[in-house]
N, C-alpha and C positions, 0 to 999 in steps of 0.2 A: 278310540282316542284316549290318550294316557291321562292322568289327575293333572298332572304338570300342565300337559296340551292345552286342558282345559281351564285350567289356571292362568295360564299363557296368553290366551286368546280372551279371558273373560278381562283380563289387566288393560291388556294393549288398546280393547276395545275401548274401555273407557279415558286409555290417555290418549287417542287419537279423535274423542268427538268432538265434535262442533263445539266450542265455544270462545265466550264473551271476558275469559277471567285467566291469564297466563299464569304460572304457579312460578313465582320467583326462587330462585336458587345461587349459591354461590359458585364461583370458579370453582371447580375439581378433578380431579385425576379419573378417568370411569376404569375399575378395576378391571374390567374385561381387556374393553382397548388397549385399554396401556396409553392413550392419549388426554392432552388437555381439551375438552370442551368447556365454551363460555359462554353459559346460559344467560342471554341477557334480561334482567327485570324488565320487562315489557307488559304490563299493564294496559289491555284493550280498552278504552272507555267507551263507553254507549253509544259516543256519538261516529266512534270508529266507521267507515262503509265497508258493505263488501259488494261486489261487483261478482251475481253467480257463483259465488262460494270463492273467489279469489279476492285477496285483498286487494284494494288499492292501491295506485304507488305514493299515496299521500298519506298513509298510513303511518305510525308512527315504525310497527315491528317491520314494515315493508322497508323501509325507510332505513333504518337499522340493520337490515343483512339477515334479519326472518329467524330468530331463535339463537344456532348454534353460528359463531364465528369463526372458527376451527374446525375444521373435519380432518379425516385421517388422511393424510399426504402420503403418498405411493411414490418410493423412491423411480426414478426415471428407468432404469433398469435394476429389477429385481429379480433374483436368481430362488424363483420359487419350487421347493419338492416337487419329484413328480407328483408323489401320493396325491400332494395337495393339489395341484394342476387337473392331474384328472377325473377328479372329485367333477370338478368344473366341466372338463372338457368332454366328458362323455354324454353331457346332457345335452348337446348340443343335435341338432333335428336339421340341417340346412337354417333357414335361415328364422326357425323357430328354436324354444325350449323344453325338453320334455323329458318326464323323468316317472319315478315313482315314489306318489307323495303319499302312500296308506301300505301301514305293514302289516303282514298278514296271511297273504296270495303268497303261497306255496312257493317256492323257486322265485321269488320275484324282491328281491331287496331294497329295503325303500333307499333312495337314493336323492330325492328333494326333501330337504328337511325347513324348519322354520330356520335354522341357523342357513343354510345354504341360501332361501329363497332373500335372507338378509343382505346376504354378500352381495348377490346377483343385483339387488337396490343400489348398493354401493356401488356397482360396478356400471348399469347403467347410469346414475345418476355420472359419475367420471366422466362416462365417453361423452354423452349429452353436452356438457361442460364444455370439453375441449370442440364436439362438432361445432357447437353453434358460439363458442367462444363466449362465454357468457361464466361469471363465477358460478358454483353449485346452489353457493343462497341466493341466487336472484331465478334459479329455475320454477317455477310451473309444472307440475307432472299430475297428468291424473292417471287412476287407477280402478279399474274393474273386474269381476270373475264370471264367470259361467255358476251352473250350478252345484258341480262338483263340491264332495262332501268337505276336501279337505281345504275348497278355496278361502273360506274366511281366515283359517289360520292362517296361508301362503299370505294373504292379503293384507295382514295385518302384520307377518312378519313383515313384510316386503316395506309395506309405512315406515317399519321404523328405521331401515336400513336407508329411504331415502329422508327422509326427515333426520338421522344421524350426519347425514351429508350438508345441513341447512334446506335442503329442499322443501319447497311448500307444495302440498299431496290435497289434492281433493279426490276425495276416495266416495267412487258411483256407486259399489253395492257389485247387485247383481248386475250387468250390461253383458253386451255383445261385443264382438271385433270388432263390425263395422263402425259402432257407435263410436269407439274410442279413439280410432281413427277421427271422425270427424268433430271429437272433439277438439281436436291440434286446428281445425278449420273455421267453423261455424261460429259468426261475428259476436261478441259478444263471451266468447269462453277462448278460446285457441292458445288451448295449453301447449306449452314445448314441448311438450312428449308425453305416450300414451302407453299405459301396459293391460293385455288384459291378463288374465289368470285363463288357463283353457288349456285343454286337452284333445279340443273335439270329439270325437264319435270315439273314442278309446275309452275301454274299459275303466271302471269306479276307481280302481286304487291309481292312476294317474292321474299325472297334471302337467301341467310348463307353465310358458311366457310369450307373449308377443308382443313387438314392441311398435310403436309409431313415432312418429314428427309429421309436421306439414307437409313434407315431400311423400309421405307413404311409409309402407311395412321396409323395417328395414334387412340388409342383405346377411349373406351369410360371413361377407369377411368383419360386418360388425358386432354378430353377436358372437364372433371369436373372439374379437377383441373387448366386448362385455366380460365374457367367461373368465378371460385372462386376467383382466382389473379385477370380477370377482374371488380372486386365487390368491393375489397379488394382496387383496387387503384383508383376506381371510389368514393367510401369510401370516403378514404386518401385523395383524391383532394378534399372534400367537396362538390363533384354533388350529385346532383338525376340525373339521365340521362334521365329522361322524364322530366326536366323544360326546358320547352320547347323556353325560351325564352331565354334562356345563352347554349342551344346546340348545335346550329352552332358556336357561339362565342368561344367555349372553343374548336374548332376545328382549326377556324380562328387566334386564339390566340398560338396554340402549332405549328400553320404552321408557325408564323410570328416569333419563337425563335429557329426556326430551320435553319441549316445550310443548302442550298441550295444541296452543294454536297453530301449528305447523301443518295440521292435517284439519282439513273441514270435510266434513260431509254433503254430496252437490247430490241432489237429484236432477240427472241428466238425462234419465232414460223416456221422459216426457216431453226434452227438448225435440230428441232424434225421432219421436213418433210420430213430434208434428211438425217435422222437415219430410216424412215419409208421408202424411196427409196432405201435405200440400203439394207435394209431387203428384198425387194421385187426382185430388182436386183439377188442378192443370191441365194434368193430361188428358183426362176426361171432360174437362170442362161442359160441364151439363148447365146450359142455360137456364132453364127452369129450376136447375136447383143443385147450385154451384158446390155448399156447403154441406150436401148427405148425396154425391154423386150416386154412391154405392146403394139407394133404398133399392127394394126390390131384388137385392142380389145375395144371394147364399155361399159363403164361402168355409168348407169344414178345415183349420190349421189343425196343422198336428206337429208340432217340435220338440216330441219326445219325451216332455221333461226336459227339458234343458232350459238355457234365457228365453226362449222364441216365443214364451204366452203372451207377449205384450203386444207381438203380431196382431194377433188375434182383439184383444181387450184394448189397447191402448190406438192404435192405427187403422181396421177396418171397422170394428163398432161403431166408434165414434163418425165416421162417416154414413152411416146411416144401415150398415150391410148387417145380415142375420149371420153370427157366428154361432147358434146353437149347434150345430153340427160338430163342431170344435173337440179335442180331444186334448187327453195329458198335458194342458198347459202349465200345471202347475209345477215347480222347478223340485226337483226328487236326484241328489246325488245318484239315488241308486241307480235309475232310470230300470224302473221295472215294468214300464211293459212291451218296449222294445230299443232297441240300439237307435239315438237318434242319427241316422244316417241316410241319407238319400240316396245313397248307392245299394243298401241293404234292401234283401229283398221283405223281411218281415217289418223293415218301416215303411215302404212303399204299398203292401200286402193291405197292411192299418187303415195308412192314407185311404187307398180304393173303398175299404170297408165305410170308415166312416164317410164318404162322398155319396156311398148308394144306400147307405141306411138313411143319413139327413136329407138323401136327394138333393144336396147342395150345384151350383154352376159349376165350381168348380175345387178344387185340394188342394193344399200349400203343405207340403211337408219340409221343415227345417232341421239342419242340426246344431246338435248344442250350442254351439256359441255365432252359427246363423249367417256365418258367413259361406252357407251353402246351401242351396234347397233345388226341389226339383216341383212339380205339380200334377196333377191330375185331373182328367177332361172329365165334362158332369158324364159320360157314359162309361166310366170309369176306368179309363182307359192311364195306366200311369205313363210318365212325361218328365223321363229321365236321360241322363247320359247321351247318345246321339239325337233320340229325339227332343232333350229339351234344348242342346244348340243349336239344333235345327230350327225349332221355335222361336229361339233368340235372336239367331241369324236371321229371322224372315223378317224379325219388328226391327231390328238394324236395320237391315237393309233398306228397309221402307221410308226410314228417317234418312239412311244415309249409302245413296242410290252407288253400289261398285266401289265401298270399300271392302276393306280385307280382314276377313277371319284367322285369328289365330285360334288353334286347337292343339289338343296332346295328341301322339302319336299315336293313340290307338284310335282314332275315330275308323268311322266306314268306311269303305267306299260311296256308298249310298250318299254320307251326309256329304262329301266334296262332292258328288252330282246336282247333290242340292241347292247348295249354295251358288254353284255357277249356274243354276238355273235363275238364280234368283239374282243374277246379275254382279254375284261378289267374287273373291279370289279369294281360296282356301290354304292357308300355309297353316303346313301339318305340320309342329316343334316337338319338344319334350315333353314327357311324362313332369308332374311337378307343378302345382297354381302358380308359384314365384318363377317358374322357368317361363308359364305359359305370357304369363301378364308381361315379367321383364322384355321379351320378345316383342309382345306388339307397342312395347314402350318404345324399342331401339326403331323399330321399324317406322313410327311417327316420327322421330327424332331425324329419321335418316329421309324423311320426307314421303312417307308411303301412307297415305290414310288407313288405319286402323283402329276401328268404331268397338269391336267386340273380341276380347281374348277368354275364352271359355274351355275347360277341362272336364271327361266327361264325368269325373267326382260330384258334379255341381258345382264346382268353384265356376265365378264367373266376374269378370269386371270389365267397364265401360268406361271408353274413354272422355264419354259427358258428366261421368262421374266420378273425375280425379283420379281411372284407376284402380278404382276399390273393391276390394272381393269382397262383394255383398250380396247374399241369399235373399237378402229383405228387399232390394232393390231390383234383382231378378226378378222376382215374383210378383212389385209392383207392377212393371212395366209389361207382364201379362195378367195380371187383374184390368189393367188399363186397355188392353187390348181385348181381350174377354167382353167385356163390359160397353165399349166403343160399338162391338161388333153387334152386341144382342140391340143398342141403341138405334143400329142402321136396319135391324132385321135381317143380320149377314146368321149362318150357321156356326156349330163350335168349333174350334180351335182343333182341335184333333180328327175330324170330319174334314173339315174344308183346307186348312191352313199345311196339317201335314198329308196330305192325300200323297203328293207328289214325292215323298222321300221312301226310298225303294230300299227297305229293310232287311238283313240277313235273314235268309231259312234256318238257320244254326250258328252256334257260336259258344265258343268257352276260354275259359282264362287258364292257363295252368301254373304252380307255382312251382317250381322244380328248389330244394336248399341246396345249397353250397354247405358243405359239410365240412373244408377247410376254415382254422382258424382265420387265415387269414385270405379273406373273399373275393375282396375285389378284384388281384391278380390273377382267379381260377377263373370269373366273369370275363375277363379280357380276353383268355388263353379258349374258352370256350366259342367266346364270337368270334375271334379273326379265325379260328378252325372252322367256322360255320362260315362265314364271307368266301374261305378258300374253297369250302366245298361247293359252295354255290356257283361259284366262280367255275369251277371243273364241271359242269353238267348234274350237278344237284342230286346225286345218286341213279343216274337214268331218267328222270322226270323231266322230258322236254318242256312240257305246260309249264315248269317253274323258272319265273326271272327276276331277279332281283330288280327290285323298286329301283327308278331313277334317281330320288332323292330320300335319302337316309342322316337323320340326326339324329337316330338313338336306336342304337340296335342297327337289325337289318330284316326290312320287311321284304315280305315278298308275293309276289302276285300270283297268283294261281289259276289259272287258266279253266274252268270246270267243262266249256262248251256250249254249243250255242248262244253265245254272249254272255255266257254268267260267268262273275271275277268270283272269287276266293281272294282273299289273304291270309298269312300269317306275318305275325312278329314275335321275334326273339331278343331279348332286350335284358340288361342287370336294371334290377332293382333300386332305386334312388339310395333307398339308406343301410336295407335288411339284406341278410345274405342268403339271397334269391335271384334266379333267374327266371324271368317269366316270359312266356308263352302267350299270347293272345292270337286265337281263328277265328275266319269268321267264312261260310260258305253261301251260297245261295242255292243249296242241293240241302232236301231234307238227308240227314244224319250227316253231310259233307264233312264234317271236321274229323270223323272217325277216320274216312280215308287220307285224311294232311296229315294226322299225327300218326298215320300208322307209316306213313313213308317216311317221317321224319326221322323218325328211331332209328331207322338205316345209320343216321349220321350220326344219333349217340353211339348205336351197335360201333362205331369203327373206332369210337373214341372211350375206352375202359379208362383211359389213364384219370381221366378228370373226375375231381372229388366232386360229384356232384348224383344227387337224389332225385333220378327221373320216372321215380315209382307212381308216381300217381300220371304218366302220359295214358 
């Protein structure tokens, strides 16, 4: 991090703390902007309240329009550079932010800067505005990071770009997605809108954004129209936000015309721990001893290094449970000792380790910012991807007898046997947590009960819980069940509960690059060639038929003999340009013989810019 950075982030920090004493100033022009801000004299007195780090509306500044009275006005149609446009537009991830916030990494251009992560405030704060029809200074937003090394500067930039707006910012620190989400909920805080700082399971020198309101994570046509407002007043102030030498300055400079009390500091990540304690209290409801349900029970978390230590420390301790088992809680940008990832096989690898050295019940492995986990049975058996929806599916089900699973497109076979064993209905969607979740939204909507939409990433969210893609709430609702069961004298979860789900003998992913600039057209050009050939007798392979129902890609079923299925799917890639591959046989080495037929169908197609060196 540069002198500046750190100058940057040492300032901001101090004009954004908590307090009791506003720093008076005169009307001025702010040289960067180019606009009038009008700092009001607002003098907090003692007797002032705050209600959870938010003020009151009887407050005097509340009262007043919160600081600045002025913010930059974005002409209704502005004809913004491209340059500057895609500055914006490329960070854009579907319906997340993501970019590169640390320079350094070879080939890798830092591309979120403190100037940009300012804009992106300003441009949230706008749309917030107009959704919910409310002016900028009467908004509410709070804000959070993961662990990541570069969050506190994005965070700090991000303060002052919504605080330049009039917006009042309670800024959590370190938290989780989930949390921030429910801080737009939870009686008592239910702030307009929620950001956290995160990158997930992606490498150090990254970072983004994700955004919330009461309704949930938002889509991908509003964080276009963020990106765009953020262009739009990056524009209007007259930056490029890569000159690199007035980009910390125009950050230093909207910190220095800001009112002090516009940002408080909330300790929120104690609220969300003990909404997850009481959840778990509940569910287990232990008679004898309502409030340390968990004594007697060994649970080793592992979340990487990332936010997820509070799992551990702040939500099952306290209930009474042994987390010595416990590992890397402590929050480390670098994350050195392994990817927190639950689809990774060296954090899952960890997870088992530390499970059979503590001899713990049971693993919780989280990542970074938690809004994904998977677990691990005390015989160390890990409890991921099909089998942890399988898992999840089973305690659905049991609460909520033939509803409907939604899942991504690559699941098993197996796990749709499963689930109609268990009395639910399996609809297989797209690859994508927002594609997974929006689907079993549409589907309640449209009147079809929809208890559980899960991907096999870990992503997972319940419709008894708003919706929400929560790792931490996953994993309660099998500590709950774990715990229930040793209470009744039933066996482990991984012994009894998955016995009946009927596993691939083999399986691999492959990723083929699209080597063309321009991707997604050769994507296209490649499947409808793949649908035609399958359509024509699949290169001679009578055993191949295309799936009845296809929403991404095109799977296909594989016939191995004597009742054993195969699949494969061939499907583009959500955002990268890639065409991937996923088999799966029930023949040891099976997948060897699908991808060696498959080639047949690259062999007949040279034309296509595409790199199938690794089949």
């Amino acid at each position: 991090m540069s002198a500046a950075n750190v100058a940057c982030q040492s300032l901001i920090a101090k004009l954004t703390c908590n307090t009791h004493h506003a720093i008076q100033r005169p009307r001025h022009v702010s040289p960067v902007l180019g606009i009038h801000c009008a700092v009001q004299a607002c003098a907090i007195p003692p007797s002032a309240t705050f209600r959870n780090g938010r003020r009151t509306q009887g407050s005097p500044c509340r009262a007043n329009g919160n600081a600045a009275s002025a913010v930059l006005e974005l002409p209704e149609h502005l004809d913004v550079p491209k340059e500057v446009a895609a500055i914006f537009q490329k960070l854009q991830n579907g319906s997340d932010i993501r970019g590169i916030a640390i320079a350094g990494v070879e080939g890798e251009e830092q591309n979120i800067t403190p100037t940009v992560a300012f804009f992106i405030g300003v441009g949230f704060a706008s749309w917030l505005s107009e959704t919910l029809k409310m002016p900028a200074n009467s908004l509410h937003i709070s804000i959070g990071r993961d662990s990541r090394l570069s969050g506190p500067l994005l965070l700090a930039s991000m303060v002052a770009g919504l605080a330049s707006q009039g917006v009042s910012v309670a800024q959590f620190g370190l938290a989780t997605t989930p949390a921030m989400f429910m801080s737009c909920i939870i009686p008592g805080y239910e702030y307009d809108g929620g950001i956290i700082i995160t990158a997930s399971h992606l490498p150090f020198n990254r970072n983004g954004f994700k955004f919330f309101t009461k309704e949930g994570g938002l889509e991908k046509g509003d964080i276009q129209v963020i990106l765009q407002r953020a262009a739009a007043a990056a524009h209007t102030a007259g930056m490029t936000p890569h000159a690199r030498h007035s980009d910390d300055a125009l950050v230093l400079d909207a910190a220095l015309n800001t009112d002090p009390s516009s940002a408080q500091h909330v300790d929120f990540m104690p609220v969300y721990a003990e909404h997850l304690r009481n959840i778990i209290k509940q569910g287990v409801d232990k008679k004898d001893n309502f409030e340390k349900p968990l004594e007697g029970f060994k649970v080793a978390v592992d979340p990487g290094n990332g936010a997820g230590g509070y799992f551990a420390t702040d939500v099952l301790e306290p209930l009474g449970c042994d987390v010595s088992g416990s590992q890397f809680l402590e929050p480390d940008g670098w994350f050195p000792n392994h990817v927190p990832n639950p689809e990774d096989k060296a954090a899952m690898a960890a997870g088992v380790l530390a499970v059979q050295q503590s001899t713990s019940d049971l693993g919780v492995v989280l990542d970074t910012d938690v809004d994904r986990s998977a677990v691990v049975a005390r015989d160390g058996r890990p409890i991921n991807s099909n089998r942890y929806i399988a898992l999840m599916s089973l305690i659905t089900l049991r609460k909520y007898p033939g509803t409907t699973i939604v899942t991504d497109s690559v699941t098993s076979n197996g796990l749709s046997d499963f689930i109609k064993a268990q009395g639910g209905h399996h609809y297989r969607w797209k690859r994508g947590y927002k594609n997974v979740i929006g689907k079993g939204i549409e589907l309640n909507k449209a009147g079809t009960d929809t208890s559980l939409m899960m991907e096999t990433s870990g992503h997972g969210a319940m419709k008894e819980n708003h919706f929400l893609d929560d790792g931490a709430y996953s994993a309660v609702q099998i500590i709950i069940e774990t715990v229930r069961r040793r209470l009744a004298g039933e066996g482990d979860i991984a012994v009894e509960l998955l016995k009946d789900l009927k596993e691939p003998k083999d399986a691999s992913e492959f990723r083929m690059k699209i080597t063309a600039q321009d991707f997604k057209p050769v994507g296209e050009k490649v499947l409808a060639a793949f649908h035609d050939w399958l359509k024509s007798g699949a290169g001679g392979a009578s055993n191949w038929s295309l799936a009845e129902v296809n929403h991404e890609g095109w799977r296909v079923t594989v016939d191995e003999g004597e009742g054993r299925m195969g699949w494969l799917l061939l499907r583009a890639s959500l955002h990268d340009p890639l065409l991937v591959l996923n088999v799966e046989s029930e023949l040891e080495g099976g997948v060897a013989g699908t991808v060696s037929h498959l080639k047949k169908f690259f062999a007949e197609h040279k034309e296509f810019e595409l790199d199938t060196s690794k089949l």
